[in-house]
FIVEX-470609 format. One record per residue (C-alpha): residue number from 1; residue in one letter; chain; z negated, x negated, y negated. Coordinates in nm, 4 decimals, decimal comma. Example, Ala and Ser with C-alpha at 12.3 -4.5 7.8 and 13.67 -1.06 7.14 Angstrom:
- 1;a;A;-0,7800;-1,2300;0,4500 .
- 2;s;A;-0,7140;-1,3670;0,1060 .
//
This chain:
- 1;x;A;-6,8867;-6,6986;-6,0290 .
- 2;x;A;-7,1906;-6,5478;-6,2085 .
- 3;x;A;-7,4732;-6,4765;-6,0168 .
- 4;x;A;-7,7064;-6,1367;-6,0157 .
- 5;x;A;-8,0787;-6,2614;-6,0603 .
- 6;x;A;-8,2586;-6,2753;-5,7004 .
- 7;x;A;-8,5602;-5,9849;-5,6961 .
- 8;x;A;-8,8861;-6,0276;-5,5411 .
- 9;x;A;-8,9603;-5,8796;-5,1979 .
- 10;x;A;-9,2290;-5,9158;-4,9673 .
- 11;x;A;-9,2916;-5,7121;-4,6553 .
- 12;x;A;-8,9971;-5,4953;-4,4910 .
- 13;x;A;-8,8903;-5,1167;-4,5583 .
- 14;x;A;-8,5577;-4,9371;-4,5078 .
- 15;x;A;-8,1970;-4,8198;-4,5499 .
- 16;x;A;-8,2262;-4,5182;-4,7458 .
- 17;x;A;-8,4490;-4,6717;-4,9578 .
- 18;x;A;-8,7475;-4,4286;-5,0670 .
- 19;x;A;-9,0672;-4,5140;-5,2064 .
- 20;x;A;-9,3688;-4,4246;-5,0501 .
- 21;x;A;-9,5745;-4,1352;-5,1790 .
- 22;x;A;-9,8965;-4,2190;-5,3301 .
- 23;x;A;-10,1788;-4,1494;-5,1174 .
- 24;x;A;-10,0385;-4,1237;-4,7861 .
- 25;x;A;-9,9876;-4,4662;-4,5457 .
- 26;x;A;-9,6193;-4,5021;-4,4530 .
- 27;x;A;-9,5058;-4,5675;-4,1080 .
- 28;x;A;-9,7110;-4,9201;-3,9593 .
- 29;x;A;-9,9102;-4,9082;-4,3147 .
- 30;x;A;-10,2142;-5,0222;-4,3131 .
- 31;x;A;-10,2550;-4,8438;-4,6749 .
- 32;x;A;-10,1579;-4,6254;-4,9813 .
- 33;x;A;-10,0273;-4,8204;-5,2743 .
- 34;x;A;-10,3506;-4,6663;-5,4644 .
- 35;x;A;-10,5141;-4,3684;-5,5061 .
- 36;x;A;-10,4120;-4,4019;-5,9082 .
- 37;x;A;-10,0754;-4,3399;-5,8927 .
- 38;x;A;-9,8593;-4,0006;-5,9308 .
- 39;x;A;-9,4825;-3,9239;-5,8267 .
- 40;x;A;-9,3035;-3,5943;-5,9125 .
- 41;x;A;-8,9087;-3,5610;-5,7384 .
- 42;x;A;-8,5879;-3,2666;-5,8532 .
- 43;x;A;-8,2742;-3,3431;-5,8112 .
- 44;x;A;-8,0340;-3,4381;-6,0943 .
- 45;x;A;-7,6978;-3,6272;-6,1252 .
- 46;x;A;-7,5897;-3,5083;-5,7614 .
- 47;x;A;-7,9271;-3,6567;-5,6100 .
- 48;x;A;-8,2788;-3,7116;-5,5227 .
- 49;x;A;-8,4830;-3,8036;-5,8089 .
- 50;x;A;-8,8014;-3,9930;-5,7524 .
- 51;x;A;-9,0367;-4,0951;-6,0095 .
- 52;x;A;-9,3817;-4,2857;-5,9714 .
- 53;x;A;-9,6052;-4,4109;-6,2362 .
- 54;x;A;-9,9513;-4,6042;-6,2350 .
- 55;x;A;-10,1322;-4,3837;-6,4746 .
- 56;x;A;-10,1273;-4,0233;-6,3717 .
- 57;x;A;-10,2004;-3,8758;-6,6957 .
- 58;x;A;-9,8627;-4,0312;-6,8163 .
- 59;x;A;-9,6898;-3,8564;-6,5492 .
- 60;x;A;-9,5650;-3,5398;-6,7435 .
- 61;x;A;-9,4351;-3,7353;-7,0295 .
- 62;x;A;-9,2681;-4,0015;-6,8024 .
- 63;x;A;-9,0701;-3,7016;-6,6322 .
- 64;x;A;-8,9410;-3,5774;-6,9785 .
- 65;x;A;-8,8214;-3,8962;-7,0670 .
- 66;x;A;-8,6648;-3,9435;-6,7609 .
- 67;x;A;-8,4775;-3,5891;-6,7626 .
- 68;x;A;-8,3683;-3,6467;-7,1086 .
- 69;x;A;-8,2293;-3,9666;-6,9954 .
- 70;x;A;-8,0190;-3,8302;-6,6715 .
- 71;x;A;-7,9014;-3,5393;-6,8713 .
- 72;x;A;-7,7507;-3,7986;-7,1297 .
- 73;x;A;-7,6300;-4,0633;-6,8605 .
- 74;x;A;-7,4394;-3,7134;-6,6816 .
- 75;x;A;-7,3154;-3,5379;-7,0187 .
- 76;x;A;-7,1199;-3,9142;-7,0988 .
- 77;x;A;-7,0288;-4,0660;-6,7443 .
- 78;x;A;-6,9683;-3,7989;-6,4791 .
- 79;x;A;-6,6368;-3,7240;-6,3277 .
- 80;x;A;-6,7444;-3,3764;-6,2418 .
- 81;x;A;-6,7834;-3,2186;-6,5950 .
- 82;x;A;-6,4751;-3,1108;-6,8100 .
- 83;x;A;-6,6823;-3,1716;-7,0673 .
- 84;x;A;-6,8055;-3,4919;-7,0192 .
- 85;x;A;-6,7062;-3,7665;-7,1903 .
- 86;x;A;-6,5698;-3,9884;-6,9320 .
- 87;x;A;-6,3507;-3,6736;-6,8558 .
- 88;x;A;-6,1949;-3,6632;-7,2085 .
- 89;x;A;-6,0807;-4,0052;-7,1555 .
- 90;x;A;-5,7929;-3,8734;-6,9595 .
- 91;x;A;-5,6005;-3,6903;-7,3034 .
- 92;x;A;-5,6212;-4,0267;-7,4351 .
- 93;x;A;-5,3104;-4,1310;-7,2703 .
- 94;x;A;-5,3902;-4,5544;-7,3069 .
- 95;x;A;-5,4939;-4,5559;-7,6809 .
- 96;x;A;-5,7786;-4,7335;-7,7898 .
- 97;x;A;-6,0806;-4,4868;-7,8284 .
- 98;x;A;-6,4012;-4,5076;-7,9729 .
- 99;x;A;-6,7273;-4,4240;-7,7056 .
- 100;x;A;-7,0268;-4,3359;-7,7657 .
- 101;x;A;-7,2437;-4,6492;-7,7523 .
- 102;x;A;-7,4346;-4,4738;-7,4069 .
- 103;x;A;-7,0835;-4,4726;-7,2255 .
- 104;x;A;-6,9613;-4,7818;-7,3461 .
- 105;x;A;-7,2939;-4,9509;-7,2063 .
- 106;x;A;-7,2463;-4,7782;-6,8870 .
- 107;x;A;-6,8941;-4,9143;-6,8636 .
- 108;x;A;-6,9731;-5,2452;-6,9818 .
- 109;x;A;-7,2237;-5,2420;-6,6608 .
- 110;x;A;-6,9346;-5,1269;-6,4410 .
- 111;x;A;-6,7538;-5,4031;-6,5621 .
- 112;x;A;-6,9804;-5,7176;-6,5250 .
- 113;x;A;-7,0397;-5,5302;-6,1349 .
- 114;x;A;-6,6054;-5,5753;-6,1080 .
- 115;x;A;-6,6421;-5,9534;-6,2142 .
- 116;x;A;-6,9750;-6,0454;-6,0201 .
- 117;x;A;-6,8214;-5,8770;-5,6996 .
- 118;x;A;-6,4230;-6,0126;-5,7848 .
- 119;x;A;-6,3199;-5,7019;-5,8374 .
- 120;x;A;-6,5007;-5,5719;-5,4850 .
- 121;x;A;-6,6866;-5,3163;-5,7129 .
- 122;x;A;-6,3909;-5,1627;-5,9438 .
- 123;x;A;-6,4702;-4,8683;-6,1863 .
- 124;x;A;-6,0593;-4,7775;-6,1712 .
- 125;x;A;-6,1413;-4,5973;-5,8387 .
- 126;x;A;-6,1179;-4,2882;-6,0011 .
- 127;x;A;-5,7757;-4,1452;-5,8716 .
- 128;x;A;-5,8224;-4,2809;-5,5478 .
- 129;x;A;-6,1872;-4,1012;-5,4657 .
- 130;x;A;-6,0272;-3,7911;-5,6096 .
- 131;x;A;-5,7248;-3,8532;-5,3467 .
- 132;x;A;-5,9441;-3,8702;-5,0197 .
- 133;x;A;-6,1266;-3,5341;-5,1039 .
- 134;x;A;-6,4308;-3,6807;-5,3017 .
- 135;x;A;-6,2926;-3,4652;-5,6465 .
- 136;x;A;-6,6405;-3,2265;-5,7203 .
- 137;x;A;-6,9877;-3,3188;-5,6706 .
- 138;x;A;-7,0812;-3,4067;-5,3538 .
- 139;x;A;-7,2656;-3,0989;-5,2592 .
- 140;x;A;-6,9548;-2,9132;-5,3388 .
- 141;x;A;-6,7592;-3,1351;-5,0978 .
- 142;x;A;-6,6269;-2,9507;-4,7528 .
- 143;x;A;-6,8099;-3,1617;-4,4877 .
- 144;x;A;-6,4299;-3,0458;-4,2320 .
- 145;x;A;-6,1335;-3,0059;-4,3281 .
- 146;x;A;-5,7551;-3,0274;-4,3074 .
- 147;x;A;-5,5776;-3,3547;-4,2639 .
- 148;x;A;-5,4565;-3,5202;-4,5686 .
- 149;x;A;-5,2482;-3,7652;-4,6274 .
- 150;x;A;-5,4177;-4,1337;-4,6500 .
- 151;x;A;-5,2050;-4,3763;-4,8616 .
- 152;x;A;-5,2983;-4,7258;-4,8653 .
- 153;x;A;-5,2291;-4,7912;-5,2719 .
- 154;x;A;-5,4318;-5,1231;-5,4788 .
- 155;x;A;-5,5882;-4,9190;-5,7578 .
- 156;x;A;-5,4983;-5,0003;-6,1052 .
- 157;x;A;-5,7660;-5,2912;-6,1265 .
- 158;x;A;-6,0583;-5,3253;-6,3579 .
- 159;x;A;-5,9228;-5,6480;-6,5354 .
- 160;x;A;-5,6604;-5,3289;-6,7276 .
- 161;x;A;-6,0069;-5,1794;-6,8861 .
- 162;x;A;-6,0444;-5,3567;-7,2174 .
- 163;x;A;-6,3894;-5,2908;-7,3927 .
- 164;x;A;-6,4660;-5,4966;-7,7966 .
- 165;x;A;-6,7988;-5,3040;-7,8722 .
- 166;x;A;-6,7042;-4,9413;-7,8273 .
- 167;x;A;-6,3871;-4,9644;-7,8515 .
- 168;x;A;-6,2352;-4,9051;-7,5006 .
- 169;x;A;-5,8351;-4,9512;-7,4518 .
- 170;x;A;-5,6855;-4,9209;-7,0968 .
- 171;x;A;-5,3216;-4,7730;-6,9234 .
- 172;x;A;-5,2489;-4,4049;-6,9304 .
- 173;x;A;-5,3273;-4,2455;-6,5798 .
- 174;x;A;-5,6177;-4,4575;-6,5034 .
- 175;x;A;-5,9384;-4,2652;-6,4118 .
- 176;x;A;-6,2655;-4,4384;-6,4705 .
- 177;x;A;-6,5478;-4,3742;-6,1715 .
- 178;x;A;-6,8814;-4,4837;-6,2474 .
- 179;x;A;-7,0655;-4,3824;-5,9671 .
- 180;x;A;-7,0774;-4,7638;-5,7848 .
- 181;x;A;-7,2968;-4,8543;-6,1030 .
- 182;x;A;-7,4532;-4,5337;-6,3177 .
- 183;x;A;-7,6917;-4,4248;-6,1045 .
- 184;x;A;-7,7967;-4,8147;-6,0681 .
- 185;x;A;-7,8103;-4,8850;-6,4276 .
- 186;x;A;-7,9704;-4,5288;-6,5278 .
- 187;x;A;-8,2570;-4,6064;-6,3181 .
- 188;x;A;-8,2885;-4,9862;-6,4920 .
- 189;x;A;-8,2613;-4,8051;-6,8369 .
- 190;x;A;-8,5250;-4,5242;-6,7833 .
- 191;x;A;-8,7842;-4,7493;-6,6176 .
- 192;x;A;-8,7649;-4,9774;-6,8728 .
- 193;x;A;-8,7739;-4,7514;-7,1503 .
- 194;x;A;-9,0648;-4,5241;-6,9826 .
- 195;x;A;-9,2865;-4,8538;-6,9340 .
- 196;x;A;-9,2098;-4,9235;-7,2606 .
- 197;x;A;-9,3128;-4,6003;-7,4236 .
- 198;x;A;-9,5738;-4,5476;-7,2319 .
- 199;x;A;-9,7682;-4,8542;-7,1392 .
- 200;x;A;-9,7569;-4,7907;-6,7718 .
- 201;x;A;-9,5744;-4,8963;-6,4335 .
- 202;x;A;-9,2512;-4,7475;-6,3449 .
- 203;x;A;-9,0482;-4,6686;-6,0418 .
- 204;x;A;-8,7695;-4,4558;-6,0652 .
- 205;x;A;-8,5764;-4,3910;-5,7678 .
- 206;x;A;-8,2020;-4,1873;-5,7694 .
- 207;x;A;-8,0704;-4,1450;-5,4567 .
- 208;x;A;-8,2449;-4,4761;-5,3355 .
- 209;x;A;-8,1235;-4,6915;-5,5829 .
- 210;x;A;-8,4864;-4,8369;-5,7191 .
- 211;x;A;-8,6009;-4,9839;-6,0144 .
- 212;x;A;-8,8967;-5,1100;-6,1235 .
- 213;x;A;-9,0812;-5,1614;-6,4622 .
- 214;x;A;-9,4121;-5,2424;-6,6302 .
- 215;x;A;-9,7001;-5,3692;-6,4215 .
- 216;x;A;-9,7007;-5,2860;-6,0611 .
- 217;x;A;-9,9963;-5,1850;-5,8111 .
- 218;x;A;-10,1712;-5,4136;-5,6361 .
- 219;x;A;-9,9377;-5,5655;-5,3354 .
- 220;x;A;-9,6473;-5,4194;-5,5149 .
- 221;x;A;-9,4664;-5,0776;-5,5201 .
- 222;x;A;-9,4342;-5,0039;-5,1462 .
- 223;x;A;-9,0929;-4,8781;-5,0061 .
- 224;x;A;-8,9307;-4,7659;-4,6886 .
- 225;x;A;-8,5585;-4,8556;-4,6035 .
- 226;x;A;-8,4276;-4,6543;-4,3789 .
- 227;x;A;-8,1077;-4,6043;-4,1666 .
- 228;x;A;-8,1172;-4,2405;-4,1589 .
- 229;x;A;-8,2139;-4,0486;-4,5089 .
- 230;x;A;-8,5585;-3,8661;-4,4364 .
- 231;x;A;-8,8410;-3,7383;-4,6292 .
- 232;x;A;-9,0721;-4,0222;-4,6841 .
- 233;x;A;-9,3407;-3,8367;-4,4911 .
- 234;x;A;-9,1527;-3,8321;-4,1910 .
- 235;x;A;-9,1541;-4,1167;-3,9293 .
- 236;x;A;-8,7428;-4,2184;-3,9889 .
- 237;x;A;-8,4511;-4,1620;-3,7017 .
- 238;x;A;-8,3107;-4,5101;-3,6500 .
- 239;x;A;-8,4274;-4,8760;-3,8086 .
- 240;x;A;-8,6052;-4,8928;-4,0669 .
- 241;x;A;-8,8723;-5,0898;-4,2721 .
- 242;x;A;-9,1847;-5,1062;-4,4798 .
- 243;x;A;-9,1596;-5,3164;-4,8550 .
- 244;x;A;-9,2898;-5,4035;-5,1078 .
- 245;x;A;-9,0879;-5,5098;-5,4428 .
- 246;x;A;-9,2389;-5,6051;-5,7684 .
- 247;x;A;-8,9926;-5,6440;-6,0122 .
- 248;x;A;-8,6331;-5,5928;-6,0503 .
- 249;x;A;-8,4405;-5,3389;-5,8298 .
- 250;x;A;-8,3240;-5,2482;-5,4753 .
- 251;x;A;-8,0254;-5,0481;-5,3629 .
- 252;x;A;-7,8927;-4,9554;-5,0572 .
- 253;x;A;-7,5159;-4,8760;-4,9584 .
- 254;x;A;-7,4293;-4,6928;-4,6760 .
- 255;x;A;-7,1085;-4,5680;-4,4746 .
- 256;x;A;-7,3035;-4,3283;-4,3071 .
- 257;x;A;-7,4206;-4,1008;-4,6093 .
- 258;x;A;-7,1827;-3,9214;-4,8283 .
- 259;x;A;-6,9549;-3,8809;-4,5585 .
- 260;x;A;-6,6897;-3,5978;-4,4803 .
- 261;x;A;-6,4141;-3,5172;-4,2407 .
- 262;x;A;-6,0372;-3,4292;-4,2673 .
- 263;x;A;-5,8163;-3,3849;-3,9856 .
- 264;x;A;-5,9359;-3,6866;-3,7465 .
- 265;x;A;-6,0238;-3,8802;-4,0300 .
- 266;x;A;-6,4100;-3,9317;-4,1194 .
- 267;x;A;-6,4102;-4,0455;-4,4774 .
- 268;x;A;-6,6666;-4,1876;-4,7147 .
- 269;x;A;-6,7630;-4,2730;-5,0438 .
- 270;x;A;-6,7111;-4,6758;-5,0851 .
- 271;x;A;-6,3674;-4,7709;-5,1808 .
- 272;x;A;-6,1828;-5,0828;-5,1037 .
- 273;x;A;-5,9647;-5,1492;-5,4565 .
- 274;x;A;-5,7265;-5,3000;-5,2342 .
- 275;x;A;-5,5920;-5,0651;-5,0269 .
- 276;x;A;-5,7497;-4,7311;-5,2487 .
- 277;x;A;-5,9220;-4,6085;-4,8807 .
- 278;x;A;-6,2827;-4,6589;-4,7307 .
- 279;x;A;-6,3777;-4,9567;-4,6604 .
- 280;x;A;-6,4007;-5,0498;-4,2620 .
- 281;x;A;-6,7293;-4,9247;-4,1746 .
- 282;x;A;-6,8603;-5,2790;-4,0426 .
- 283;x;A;-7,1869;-5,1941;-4,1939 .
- 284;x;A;-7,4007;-4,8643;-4,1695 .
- 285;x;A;-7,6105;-4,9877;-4,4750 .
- 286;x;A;-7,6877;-5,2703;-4,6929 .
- 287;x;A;-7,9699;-5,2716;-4,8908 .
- 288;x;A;-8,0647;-5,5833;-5,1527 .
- 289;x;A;-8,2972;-5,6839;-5,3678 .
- 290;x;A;-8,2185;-5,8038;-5,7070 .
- 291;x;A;-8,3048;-5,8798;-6,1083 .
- 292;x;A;-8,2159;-5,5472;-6,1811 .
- 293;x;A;-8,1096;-5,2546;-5,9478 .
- 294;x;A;-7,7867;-5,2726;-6,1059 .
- 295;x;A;-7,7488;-5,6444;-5,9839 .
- 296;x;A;-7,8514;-5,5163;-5,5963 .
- 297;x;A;-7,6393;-5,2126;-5,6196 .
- 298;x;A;-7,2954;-5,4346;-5,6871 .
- 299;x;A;-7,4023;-5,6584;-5,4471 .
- 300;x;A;-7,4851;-5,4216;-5,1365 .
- 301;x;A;-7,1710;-5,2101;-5,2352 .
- 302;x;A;-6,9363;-5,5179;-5,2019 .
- 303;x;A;-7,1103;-5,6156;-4,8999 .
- 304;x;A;-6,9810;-5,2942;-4,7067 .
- 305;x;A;-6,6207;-5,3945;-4,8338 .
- 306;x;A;-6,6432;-5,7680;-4,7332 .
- 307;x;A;-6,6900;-5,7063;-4,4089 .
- 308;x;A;-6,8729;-5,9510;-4,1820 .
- 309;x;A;-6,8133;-6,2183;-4,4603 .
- 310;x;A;-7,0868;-6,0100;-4,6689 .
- 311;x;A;-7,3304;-6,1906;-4,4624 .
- 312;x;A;-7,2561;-6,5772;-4,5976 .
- 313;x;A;-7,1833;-6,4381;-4,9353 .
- 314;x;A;-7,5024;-6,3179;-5,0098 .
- 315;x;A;-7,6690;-6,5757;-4,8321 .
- 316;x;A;-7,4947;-6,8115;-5,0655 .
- 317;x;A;-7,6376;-6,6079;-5,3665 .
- 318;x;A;-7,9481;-6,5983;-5,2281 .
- 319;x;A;-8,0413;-6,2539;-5,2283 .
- 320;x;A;-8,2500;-6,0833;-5,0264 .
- 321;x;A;-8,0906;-5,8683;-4,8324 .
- 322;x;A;-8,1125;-5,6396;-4,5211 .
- 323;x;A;-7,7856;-5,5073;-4,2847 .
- 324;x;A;-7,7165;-5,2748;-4,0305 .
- 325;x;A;-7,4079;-5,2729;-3,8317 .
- 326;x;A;-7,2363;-5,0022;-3,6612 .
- 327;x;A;-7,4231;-5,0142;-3,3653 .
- 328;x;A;-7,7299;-5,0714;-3,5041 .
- 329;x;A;-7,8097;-5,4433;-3,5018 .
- 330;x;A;-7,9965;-5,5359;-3,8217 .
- 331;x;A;-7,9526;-5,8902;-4,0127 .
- 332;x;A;-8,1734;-6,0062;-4,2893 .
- 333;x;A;-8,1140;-6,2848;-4,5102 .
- 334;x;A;-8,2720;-6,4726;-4,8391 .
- 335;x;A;-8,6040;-6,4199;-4,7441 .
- 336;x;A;-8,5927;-6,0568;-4,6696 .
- 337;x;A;-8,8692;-6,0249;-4,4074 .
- 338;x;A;-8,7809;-5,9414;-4,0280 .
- 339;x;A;-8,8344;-5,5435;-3,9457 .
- 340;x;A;-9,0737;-5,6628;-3,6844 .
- 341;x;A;-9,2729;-5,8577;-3,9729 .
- 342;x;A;-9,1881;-5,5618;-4,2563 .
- 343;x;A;-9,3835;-5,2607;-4,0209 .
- 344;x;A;-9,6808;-5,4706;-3,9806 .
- 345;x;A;-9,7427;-5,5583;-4,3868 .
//
């Protein structure tokens, strides 16, 4: 099986992985990443943006590149829009159809997560999310409502999307879902291309999901994982853990956010392709560390559907990685420091 490039991480952080502001110590910090740095956050694609850079006076321009970026990433690839282009795959009724080269990318990405995970992380999710409730963005979503029927149904499996170039052939009926990988890969594509064009270092954080570009601060960009989602200025509910990563990405999966209820059911977000339902919620979160956050992000999301077997397969590809179970004992593996040892970097 391929393997996703390990990531660099040294000190602990969190589960809802944010990064810590510039300028103000984090929780058991001894201090700020650097008085030179500057962060802006909004809220695009259905979630928290967060973006940091090492020369302030680049921070305007980095935040224009980056909203171009999100805007172009939701106009091809979200589920939400009528218009969008992943949407107007559905008249297509399985002929081959030519994508733009931005969604083809983001498929391709969604693709190499389906064979790095075997098929754990499957982008043909998209009937089955609408079928449990999760049909509108998120903030749209009823947190209670009326029971539905849960069918346990494999989806129609990744290995039936066929993509030469942009050229993207797969059965009529199936409906793509990206959002196990865009958010990932848009935050490895903007950091890159911000650092890039603007000589700087990058962080750029959606909904957690991290990636990192150019050259860092000194001891690394700090980050806190967290069990509970918080503002970064706030000491966290629950376990959590100070960071720092230099390169590469981190992501975090949880069972606990993006969650709703139907009947006596309490649904979530991450699908098992086997059964079209959420996966047993073994795991609260999973956050890794990785090459790219794209890399971490298929990793921690197959974790949660593995199960307890998560913990010797990513072991065995030697990422770093941090896990909370349901009742809220934490493992770390691959050289992901302790939480007792993370608080006190």
């Amino acid at each position: 099986m391929p393997r996703p490039a390990g990531g660099t991480v040294a000190g602990p952080a969190t589960d809802a992985a944010d990064p810590v502001p510039p300028g103000a110590a984090g929780p058991a910090s001894s201090a700020p990443n650097g008085a030179d740095e500057a962060s802006a956050s909004w809220r695009a694609l259905g979630t928290l943006v967060q973006l940091v850079v090492t020369e302030p006076d680049r921070l305007d321009e980095a935040r224009r590149l980056l909203e171009a970026d999100l805007a172009d990433v939701d106009a091809a690839c979200s589920r939400f829009r009528a218009d969008s282009e992943i949407c107007r795959l559905k008249a297509e009724g399985g002929r081959t159809t030519q994508v733009s080269p931005l969604l083809a990318e983001a498929i391709a990405v969604a693709l190499r997560a389906a064979r790095l995970t075997q098929g754990d992380v499957d982008p043909t999710v998209g009937a089955a999310m609408s079928a449990i409730g999760y049909d509108r963005d998120f903030e749209q979503v009823k947190p209670i409502g009326p029971s539905i029927k849960l069918i346990i149904r494999k989806v129609p499996g990744w290995r039936e999307v066929h993509l030469e170039g942009r050229s993207l052939t797969m059965p009529a009926g199936v409906r793509l879902d990206l959002g196990a990988t865009a958010k990932a890969w848009a935050a490895d594509r903007s950091a890159a291309r911000i650092a890039s064009r603007l000589g700087c270092g990058v962080l750029v954080s959606l909904g957690g999901d991290i990636a990192v570009a150019g050259p860092s601060p000194d001891g690394g960009w700090r980050v806190r994982v967290q069990d509970v989602t918080g503002s970064a200025d706030e000491t966290p509910e629950g376990p959590y853990a100070l960071i720092a990563i230099r390169d590469g990405g981190l992501a975090t999966s949880s069972t606990a956010a993006r969650r709703w209820q139907r009947g006596g059911d309490v649904l979530h977000h991450i699908l098992d392709p086997r059964t079209g339902l959420p996966a047993e919620p073994v795991w609260r979160t999973v956050s890794v560390a990785a090459g790219t956050c794209a890399d971490a992000n298929a990793a921690s999301t197959a974790a949660v559907i593995r199960g307890r077997a998560a913990l010797g397969w990513l072991a065995g590809l030697g990422l770093p990685s941090r896990l909370v179970d349901a009742t809220g004992v934490v493992f770390t593996l691959a050289g992901w420091p302790d939480d007792s040892e993370a608080k006190q970097k």
